[in-house]
C-alpha positions in Angstrom: 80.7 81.4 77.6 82.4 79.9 80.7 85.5 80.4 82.0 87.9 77.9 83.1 87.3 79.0 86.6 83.8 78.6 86.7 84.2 75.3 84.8 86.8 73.8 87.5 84.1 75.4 90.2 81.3 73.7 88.6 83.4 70.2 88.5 84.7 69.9 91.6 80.9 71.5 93.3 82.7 74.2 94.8 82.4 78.6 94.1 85.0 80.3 91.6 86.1 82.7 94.4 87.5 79.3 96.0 88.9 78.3 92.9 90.7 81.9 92.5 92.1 81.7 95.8 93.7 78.2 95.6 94.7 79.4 92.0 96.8 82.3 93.4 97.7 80.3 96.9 99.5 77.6 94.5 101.1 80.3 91.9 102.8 82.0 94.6 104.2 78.9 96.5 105.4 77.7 92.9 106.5 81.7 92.5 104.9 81.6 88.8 104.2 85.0 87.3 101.5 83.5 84.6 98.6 81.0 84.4 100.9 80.2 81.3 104.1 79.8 83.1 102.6 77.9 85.8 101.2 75.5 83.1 104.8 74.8 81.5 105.9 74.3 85.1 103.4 71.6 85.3 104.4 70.3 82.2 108.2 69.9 83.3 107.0 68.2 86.4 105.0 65.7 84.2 108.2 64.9 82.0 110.3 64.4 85.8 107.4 62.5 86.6 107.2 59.9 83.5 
């Protein structure tokens, strides 16, 4: 079974350790601790957004 890196790698044509890196580059500017907390910061921003 894939993860969701490898599935975002596959997508987008590029490697998973590129996807891991711009993963942790953009949880530390946004200073989330989680995948899960950065998701519900996401999900604030959409609301803001709409």
């Amino acid at each position: 079974m894939e993860n969701s890196q490898s599935k975002i790698a596959a997508k987008f044509a590029l490697s998973e350790i590129t996807v891991k890196v711009c993963r942790a580059q953009i949880m530390r500017k946004m200073e989330a601790a989680s995948l899960l907390e950065l998701g519900r910061m996401s999900e604030r921003l959409e609301r803001i957004r709409d």
